[in-house]
Each structure stands twice: as structure tokens, then as C-alpha cells.
C-alpha positions as CSV (number, residue, x, y, z in Angstrom):
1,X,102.7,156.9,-27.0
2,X,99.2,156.0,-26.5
3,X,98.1,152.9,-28.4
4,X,94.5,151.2,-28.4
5,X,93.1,147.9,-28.6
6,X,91.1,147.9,-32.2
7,X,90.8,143.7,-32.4
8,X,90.1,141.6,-30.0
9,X,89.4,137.8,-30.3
10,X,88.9,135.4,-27.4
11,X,88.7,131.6,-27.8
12,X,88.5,129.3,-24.9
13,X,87.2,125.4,-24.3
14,X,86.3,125.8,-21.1
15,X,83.3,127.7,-19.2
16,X,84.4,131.7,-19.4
17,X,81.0,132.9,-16.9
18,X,83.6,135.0,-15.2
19,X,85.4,136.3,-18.0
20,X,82.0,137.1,-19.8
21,X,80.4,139.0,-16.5
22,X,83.4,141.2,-16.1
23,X,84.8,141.6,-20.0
24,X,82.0,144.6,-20.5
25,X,83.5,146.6,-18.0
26,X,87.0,146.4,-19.1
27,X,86.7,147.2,-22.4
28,X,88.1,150.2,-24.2
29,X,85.6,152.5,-25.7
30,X,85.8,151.7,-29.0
31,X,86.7,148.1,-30.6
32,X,86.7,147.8,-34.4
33,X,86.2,143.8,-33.9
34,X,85.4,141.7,-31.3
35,X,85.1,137.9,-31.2
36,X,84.2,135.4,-28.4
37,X,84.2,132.0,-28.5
38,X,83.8,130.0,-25.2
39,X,80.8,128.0,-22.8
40,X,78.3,130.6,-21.6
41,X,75.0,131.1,-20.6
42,X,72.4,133.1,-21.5
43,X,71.9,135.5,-17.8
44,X,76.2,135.9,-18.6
45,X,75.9,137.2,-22.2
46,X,73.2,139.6,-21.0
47,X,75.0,141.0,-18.1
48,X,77.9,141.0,-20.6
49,X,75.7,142.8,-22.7
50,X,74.5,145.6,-20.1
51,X,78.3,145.9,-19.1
52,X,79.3,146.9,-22.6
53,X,76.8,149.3,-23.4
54,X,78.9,152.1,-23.6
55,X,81.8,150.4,-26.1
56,X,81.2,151.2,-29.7
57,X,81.6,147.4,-31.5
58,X,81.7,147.6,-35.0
59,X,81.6,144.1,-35.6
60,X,80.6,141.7,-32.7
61,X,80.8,138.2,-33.1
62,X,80.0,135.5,-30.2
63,X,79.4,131.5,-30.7
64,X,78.7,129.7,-27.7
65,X,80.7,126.2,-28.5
66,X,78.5,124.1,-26.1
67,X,74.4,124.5,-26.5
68,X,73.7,124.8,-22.8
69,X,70.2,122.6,-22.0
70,X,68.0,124.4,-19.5
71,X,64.3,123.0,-18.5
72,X,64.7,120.8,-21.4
73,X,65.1,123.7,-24.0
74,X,68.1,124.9,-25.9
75,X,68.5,128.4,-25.0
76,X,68.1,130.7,-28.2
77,X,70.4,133.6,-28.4
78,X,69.3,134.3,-32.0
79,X,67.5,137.6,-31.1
80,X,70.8,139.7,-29.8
């Protein structure tokens, strides 16, 4: 019997850079629901992104728990 992953929630407290770069390439083709929750940075979530491309998401959902500081900004993730 062939069985899917349809949710998939990930919550961590510590930095997840690795898990973030890789996840996209690991996922199954199709996810109903997705949720991450963890300390990232911005140049992670897009590689994330790019790595993902071909997974359908209905419903993607990612909080980054720690606002990461660079150059004296908060970086703004609002436009993804």
C-alpha cells in the first residue's frame, strides 16, 4: 500500500538553516498543509522556496519565532 504525506507541521526552538535549505527537495509532490515554525533567515527561506517549486502547497504557513537583525533592519518576509 502506497500512503502519502498530506500534513506536515514542523516546530523547532532552535536555528533549522539546514533543515530549511534541504526540506524543498524532499518534499512529496503534493502537501495539503504545511507549517514551519523555527529560526531562519531570509537567503534560507528563499532557497527553501526555489527548492519547493515543484510541490503543490495548498496552504503554507511559516513564522519565523526570532526576528533576525541584519544591518540594523528587521528583515521583512511579508512579500512571499
Amino acid at each position: 500500500m502506497n500512503k502519502n504525506i498530506n500534513y506536515l507541521n514542523i516546530e523547532l526552538n532552535i536555528s533549522s538553516s539546514t533543515l530549511l535549505k534541504n526540506l524543498g527537495q524532499v518534499l512529496p509532490y503534493k502537501l495539503e498543509h504545511l507549517c514551519l515554525i523555527f529560526l531562519f533567515n531570509i537567503n534560507d527561506l528563499i532557497i527553501f522556496l526555489k527548492n519547493s517549486q515543484n510541490t503543490f502547497i495548498k496552504k503554507l504557513l511559516i513564522k519565523n519565532i526570532l526576528n533576525i537583525i541584519q544591518n540594523g533592519k528587521s528583515e521583512n518576509i511579508s512579500y512571499y
